[in-house]
C-alpha positions in Angstrom: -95.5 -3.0 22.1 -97.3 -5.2 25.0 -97.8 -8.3 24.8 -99.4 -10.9 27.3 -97.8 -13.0 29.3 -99.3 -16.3 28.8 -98.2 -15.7 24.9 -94.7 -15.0 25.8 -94.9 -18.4 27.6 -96.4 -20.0 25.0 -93.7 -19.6 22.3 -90.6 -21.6 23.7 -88.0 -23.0 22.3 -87.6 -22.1 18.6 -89.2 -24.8 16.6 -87.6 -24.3 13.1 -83.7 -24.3 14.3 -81.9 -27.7 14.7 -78.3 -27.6 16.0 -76.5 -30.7 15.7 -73.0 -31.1 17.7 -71.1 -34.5 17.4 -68.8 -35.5 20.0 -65.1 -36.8 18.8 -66.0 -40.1 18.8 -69.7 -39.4 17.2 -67.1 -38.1 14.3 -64.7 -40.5 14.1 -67.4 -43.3 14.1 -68.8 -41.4 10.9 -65.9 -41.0 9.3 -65.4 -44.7 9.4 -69.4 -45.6 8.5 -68.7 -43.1 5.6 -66.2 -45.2 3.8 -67.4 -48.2 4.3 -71.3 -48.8 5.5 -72.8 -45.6 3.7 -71.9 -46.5 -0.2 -73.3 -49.6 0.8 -76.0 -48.6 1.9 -76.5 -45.4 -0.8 -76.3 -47.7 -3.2 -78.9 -49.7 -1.9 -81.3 -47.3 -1.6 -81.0 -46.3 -4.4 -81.8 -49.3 -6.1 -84.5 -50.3 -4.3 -85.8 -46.8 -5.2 -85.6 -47.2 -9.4 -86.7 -50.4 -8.9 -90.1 -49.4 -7.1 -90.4 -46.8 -9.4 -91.6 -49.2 -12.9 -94.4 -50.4 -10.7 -95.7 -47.2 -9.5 -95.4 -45.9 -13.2 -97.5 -48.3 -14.5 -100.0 -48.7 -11.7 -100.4 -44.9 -12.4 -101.3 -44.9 -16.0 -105.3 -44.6 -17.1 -106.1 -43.8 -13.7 -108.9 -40.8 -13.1 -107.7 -38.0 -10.9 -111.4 -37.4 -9.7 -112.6 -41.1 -10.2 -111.3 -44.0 -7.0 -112.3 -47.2 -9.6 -112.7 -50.4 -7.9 -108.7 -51.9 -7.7 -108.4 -54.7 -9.9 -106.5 -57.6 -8.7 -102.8 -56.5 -10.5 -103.1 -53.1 -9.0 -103.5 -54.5 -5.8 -100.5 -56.9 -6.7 -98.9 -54.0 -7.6 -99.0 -52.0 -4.3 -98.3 -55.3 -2.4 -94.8 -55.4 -4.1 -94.7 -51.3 -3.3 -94.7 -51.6 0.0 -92.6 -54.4 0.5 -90.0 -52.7 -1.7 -90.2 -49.4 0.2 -89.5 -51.0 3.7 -86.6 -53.2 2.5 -85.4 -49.8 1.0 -86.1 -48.0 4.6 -84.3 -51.0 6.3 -81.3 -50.7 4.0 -81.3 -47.1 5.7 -81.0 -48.6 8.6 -84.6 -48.1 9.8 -84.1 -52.4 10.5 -87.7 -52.7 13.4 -90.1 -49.5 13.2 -92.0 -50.0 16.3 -96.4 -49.5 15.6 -98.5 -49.1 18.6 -102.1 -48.6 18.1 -104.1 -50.1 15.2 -104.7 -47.9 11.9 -108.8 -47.3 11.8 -110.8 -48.3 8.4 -111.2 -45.9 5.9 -114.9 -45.6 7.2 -114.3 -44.9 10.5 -111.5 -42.6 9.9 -111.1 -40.8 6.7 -108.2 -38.8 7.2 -104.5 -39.2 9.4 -103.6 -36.0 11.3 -99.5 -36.8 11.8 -97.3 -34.8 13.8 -94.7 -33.8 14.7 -93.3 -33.1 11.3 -89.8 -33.1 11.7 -88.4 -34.8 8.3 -88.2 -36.7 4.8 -88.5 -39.7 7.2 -92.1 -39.0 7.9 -92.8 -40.5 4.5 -92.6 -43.9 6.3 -95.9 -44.6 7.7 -97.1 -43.0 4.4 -95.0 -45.7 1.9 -96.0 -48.6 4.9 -100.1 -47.5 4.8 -100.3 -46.0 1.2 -102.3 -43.3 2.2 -102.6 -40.2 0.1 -101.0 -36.9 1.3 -101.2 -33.6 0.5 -98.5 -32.3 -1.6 -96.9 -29.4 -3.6 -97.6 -30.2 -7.1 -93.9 -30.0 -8.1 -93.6 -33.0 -5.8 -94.7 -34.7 -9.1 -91.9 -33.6 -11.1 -89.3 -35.0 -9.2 -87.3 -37.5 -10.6 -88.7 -41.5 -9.6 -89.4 -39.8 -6.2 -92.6 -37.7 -8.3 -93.9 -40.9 -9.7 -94.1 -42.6 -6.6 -95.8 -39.6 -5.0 -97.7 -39.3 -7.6 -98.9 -43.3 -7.0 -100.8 -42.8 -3.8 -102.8 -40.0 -5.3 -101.8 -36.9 -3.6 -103.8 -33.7 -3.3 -102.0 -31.7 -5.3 -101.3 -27.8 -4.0 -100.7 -25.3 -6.7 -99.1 -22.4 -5.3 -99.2 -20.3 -8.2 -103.2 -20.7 -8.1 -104.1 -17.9 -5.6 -107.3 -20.0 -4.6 -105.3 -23.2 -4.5 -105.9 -23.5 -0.2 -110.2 -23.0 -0.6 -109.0 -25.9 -3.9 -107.1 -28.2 -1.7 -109.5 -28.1 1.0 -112.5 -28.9 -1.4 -110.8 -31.8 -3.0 -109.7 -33.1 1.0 -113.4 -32.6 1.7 -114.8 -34.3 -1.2 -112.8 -37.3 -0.2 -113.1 -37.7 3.3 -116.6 -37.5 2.7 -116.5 -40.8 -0.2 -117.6 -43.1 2.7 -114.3 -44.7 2.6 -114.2 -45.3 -1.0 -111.4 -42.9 -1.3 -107.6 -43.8 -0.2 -107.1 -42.3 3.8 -105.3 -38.8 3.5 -102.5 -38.6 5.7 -101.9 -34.8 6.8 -98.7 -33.3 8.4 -101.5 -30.8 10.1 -98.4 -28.6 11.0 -97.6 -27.5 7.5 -93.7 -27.8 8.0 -91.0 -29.2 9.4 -90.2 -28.8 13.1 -87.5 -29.7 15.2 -89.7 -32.0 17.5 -89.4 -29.6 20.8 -93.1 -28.7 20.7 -96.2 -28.6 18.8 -96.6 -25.9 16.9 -100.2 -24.6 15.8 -102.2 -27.1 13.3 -103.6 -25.7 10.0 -107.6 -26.5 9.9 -107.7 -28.4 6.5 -107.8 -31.7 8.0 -110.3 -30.4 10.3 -112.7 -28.6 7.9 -114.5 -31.4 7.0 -115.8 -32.0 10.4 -115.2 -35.6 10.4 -113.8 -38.4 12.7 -109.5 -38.0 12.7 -107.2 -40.9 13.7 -104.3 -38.9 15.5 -100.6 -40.4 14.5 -97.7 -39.5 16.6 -94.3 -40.0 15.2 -91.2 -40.5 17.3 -87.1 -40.6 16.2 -85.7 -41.9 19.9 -82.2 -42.0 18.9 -79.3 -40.7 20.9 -78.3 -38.7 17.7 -80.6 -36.4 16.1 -79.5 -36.6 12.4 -83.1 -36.9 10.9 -84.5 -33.4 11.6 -84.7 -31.5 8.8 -86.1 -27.9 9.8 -85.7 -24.6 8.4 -82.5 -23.8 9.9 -80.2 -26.2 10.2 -77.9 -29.5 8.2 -79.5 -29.5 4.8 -81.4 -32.6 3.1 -78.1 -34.3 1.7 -76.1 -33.9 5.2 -79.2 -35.8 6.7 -79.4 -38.7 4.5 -75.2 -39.3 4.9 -75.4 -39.0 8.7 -78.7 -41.1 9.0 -76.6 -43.7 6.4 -73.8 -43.6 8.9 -75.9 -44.5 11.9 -75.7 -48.0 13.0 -79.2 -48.5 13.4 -82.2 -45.7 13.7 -85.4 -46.0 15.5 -88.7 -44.9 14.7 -92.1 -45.0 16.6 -95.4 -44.9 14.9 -98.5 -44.7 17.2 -102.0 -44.8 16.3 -104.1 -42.8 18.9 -107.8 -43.6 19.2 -110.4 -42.1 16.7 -111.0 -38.4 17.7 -115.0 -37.6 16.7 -115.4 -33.8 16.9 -118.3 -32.7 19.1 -121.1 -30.3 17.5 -119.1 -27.2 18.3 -116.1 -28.6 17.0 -117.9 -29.3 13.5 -118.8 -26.0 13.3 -115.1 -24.5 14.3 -112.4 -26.6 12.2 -109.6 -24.4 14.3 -111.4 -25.7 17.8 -111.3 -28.8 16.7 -107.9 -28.5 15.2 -106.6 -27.2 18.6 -108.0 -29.8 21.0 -106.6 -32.7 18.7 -103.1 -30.5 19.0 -103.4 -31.0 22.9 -104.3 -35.1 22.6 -101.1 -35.3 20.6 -98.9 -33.2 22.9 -100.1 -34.9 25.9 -99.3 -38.4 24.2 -95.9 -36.9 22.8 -95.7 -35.3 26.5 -94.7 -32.2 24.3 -95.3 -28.8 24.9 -98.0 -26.5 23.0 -96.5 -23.3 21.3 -98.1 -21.0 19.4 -96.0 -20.4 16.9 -97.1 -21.5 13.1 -95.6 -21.8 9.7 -96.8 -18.4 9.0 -94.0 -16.9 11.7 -91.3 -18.8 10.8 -89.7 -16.0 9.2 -89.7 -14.2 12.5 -88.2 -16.4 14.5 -85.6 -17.1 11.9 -84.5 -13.3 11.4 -80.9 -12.9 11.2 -78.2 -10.2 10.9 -77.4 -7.0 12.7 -80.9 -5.7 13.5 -82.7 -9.5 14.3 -85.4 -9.9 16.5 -83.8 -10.5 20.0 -87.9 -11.3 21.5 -90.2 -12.1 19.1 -93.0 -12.9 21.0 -95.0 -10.1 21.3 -94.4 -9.7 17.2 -96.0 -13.2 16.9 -99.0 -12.4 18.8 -99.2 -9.5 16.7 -99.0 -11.4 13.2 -101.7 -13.7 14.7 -103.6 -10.7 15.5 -103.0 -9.1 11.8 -103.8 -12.8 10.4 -107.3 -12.8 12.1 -108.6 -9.4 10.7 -107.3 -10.3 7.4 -104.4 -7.9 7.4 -101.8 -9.9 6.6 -102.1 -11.0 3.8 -102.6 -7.9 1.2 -99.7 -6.2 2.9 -97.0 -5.3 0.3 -94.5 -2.9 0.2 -96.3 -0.5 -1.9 -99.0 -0.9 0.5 -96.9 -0.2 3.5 -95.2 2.7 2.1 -98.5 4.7 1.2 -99.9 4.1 5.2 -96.2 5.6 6.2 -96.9 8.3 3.9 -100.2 9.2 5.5 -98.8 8.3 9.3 -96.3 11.2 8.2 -99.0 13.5 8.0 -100.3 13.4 11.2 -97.2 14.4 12.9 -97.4 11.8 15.6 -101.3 12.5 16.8 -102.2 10.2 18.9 -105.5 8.1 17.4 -107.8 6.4 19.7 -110.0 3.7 18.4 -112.8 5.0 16.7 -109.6 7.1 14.2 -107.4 3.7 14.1 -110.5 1.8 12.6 -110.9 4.7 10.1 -107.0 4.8 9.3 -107.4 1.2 8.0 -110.8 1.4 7.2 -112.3 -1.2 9.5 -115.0 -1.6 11.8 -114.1 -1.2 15.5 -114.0 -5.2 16.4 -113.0 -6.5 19.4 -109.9 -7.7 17.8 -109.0 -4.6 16.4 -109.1 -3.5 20.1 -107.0 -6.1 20.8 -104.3 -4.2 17.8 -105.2 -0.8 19.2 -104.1 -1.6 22.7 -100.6 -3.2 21.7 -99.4 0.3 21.3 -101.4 1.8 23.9 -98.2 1.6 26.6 -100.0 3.8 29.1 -103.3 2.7 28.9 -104.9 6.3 27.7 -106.4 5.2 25.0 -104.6 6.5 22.3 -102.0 5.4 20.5 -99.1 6.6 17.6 -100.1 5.0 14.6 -96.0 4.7 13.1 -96.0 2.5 15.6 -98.0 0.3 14.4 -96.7 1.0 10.6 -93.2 -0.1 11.7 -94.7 -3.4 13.2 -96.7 -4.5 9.8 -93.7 -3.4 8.2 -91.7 -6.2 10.6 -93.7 -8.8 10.6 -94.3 -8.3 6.7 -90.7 -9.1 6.0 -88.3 -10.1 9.2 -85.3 -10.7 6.8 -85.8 -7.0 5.5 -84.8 -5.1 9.1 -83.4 -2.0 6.8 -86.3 -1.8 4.9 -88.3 -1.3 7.8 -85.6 1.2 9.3 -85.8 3.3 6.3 -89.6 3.2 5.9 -89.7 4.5 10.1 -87.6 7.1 9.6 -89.8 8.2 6.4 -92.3 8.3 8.9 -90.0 10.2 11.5 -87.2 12.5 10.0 -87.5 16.2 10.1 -88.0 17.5 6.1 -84.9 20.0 6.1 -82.0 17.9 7.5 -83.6 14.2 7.0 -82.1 13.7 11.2 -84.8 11.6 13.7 -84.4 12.3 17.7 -82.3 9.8 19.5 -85.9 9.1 21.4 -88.0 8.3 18.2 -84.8 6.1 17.1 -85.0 4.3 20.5 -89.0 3.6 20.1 -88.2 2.2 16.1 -85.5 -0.2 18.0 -87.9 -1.2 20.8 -90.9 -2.5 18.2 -88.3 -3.7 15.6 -86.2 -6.0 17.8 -89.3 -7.3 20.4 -87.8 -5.6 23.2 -88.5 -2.2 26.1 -86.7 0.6 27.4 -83.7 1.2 24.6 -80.6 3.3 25.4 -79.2 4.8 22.5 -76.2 6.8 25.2 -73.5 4.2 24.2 -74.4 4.0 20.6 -74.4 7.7 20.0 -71.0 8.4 22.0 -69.7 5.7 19.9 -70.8 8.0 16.3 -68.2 10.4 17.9 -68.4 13.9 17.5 -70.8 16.3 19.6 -73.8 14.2 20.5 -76.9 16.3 19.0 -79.4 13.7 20.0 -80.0 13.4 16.4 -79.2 11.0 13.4 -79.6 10.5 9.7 -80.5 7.2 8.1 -77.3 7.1 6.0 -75.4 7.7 9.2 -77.1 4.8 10.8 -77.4 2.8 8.5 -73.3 3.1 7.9 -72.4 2.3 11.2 -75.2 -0.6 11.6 -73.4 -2.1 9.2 -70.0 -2.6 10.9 -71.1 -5.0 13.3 -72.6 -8.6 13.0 -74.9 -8.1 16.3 -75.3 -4.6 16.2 -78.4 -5.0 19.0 -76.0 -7.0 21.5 -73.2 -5.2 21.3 -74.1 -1.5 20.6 -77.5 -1.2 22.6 -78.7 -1.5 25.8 -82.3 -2.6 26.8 -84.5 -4.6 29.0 -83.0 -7.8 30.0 -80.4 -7.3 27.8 -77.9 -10.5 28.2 -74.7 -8.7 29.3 -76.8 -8.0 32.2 -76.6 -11.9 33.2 -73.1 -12.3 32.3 -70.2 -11.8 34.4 -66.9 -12.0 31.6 -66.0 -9.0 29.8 -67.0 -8.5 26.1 -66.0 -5.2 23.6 -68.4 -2.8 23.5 -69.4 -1.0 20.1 -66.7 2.3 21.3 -64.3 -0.7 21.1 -63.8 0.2 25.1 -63.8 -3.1 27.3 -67.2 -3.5 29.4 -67.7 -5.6 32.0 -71.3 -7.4 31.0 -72.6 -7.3 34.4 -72.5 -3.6 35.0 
């Protein structure tokens, strides 16, 4: 696979892994704040919590879903005490001065709050000090006090059991922001998930479909310690909320950035508009851009023997899939009827004009874009298992031996189920991101006379024995050992010096 290289630059750092080390001291000062300020302060909390919860219940009651009445004057009472009860219960966190820049626009200027980076639980702060309405999953609602309070500032609800819940959800944000400022402002995490604050990752359009003025919020944690982000990999939610109780004090920045109106062409393209907002934000954060998503986190998270060592040319490929629709009615069974019929052509090569009739669509510009990935010397033709084994990556990164066994489906000879040692190397190439595999150490490890040929059950038994099968057993491209100067054990068990 080929990739270009202003993508592979654009992907970074790894957005959805947070690593937290403490120092002695960090952990001895815990240990101490543990027994002593974090009941406290737990106990607090949680107080302050139940107690908020009462006034949001009742506020809540008689209330339209579709309807904004005019507030009467104990409702407004009522999210007056709210929001004074939620900050003391943030400052008995230990969130004591949240610094604001910027002013908050009206309503009527600014219908709807794009927020980023997303990072944590703590981002519900400006939300509890603004009462804005967010968008939210709908079994938010069902969570214990939290759901009530949620449930207060009149969320859009997400149901992700309803397959049309997204066109749903951005409807109902439309139909707001369009009110004239009748409507509570919608605050929008335009990321979609939690990051770990080293970049921007790519927005989702809903707050941008509407095609009306945003107010940009930027959200900062400057604390020496990092125990607030709360990502996909990395402390869990409890572990958060002990070591952010254990901190002394913890900062937090809100900043209000002016109002953004979208120009004429940005009306008409929500993910134009969407993008250029992404770069005011970054420059303000002085963050990086990446073009990663919450659609590849599960790439960039893939773990085990066969993980993806360089993902980046299988994110631009997802993106790629994404935009012709692809993606999403890929299933299993779906992938295992386009092996079947990638068998049958015996590894003919398929130029354009045959690749848009293998998945029976026109020959787009973007399809081009698909076609050429596999084209590695530029002839114009390309092996369609390639491709297969991609979808089938990219479809489910936690599932590398799924994908294995569906490649050698598309591979194996019919009497003795073996795949050459060169097809093997071409599955390893587009499964872990990476060029020119050498299978030479691997198959002298197998022992016994080296036929150039393996089974899956062979492979698949001796994949298994080692925790970084791709590191240790294979070489390739830029392989790491190939930077390193200390010897490491190689998958014969024979000592290897890494920079040979």
């Amino acid at each position: 696979m080929k990739t270009t290289a202003s993508h592979s630059s654009r992907v970074g750092k790894n957005p959805f892994v947070h690593q937290l080390k403490l120092t002695d001291s960090e952990k001895l000062k815990i240990a101490l704040m543990s027994v002593t300020v974090f009941p406290v302060r737990l106990l607090l909390v949680s107080f302050l919590m139940l107690l908020a919860w009462p006034f949001a219940f009742a506020a809540s009651l008689g209330r339209s879903e579709f309807v904004i009445e005019p507030q009467s004057w104990w409702r407004r009472l009522v999210d007056l005490c709210l929001r004074v009860i939620m900050r003391a219960m943030w400052f008995c966190g230990g969130f004591h001065w949240i610094k604001v820049k910027g002013e908050r626009a009206a309503p009527s200027e600014a219908p709807i709050l794009t927020a980023a980076p997303h990072s944590t639980y703590f981002d519900a702060i400006p939300v509890t000090m603004t009462m804005c309405s967010i968008v939210a999953k709908l079994e938010s609602a069902s969570i214990p006090v939290w759901g009530t309070l949620i449930s207060y500032i009149r969320p859009v609800f997400v149901f992700r059991s309803d397959q049309h819940s997204r066109r749903k959800t951005v409807e109902e944000i439309k139909r707001r922001a369009q009110s004239g400022g009748k409507w509570p402002q919608i605050m929008i995490f335009s990321e979609g998930t939690c990051t770990n604050r080293s970049g921007l990752i790519l927005f989702k359009a809903g707050a941008f479909i509407p095609g009306l003025p945003v107010q940009p919020v930027i959200l900062r944690y400057p604390n020496k310690l990092d125990t607030v982000t709360w990502t996909w990999q990395g402390p869990g939610a409890f572990k958060i909320l002990w070591l952010t109780l254990c901190q002394p004090h913890n900062s937090m920045e809100i900043e209000y950035l002016p109002i953004y109106t979208p120009s004429e062409e940005e009306k008409k393209n929500p993910a134009l508009f969407a993008n250029n907002v992404r770069k005011l934000m970054a420059k303000a954060l002085e963050l990086p851009l990446t073009d990663l998503s919450f659609d590849d986190r599960e790439i960039s998270l893939s773990q085990g023997p066969l993980r993806i060592y360089d993902y980046s040319c299988l994110l631009e490929f997802n993106q790629l899939m994404r935009s012709l629709g692809l993606r999403a009615g890929t299933t299993a069974l779906a992938l295992e009827e386009q092996a079947k019929r990638a068998r049958k052509l015996q590894g003919d090569r398929l130029g354009l004009e045959d690749f848009a009739q293998f998945l029976n669509l026109p020959a787009t510009d973007i399809l081009e874009q698909v076609h050429s990935f596999f084209d590695q010397h530029g002839v114009g033709q390309i092996d369609i298992r390639h491709y297969v084994t991609a979808l089938s990556v990219i479809h489910r990164p936690l599932k590398p031996m799924d994908t294995l066994k569906l490649a050698f489906k598309m591979y194996e000879s019919e009497e003795t189920g073996e795949i050459l040692k060169e097809d093997l190397a071409v599955i390893f190439e587009i499964m872990l991101g990476v060029k020119e595999v050498d299978l030479t150490v691997m198959f002298l490890a197998l022992g016994g006379p080296d036929t150039g040929r393996i089974t899956y059950d062979e492979l698949h038994n001796f994949i298994q024995k080692f925790q970084n099968f791709a590191l240790e057993c294979l070489d390739f491209k830029d392989h790491p050992r190939k930077f390193c100067i200390t010897h490491r054990t190689s998958c014969n068990g024979n000592k290897q010096d890494k920079d040979s």
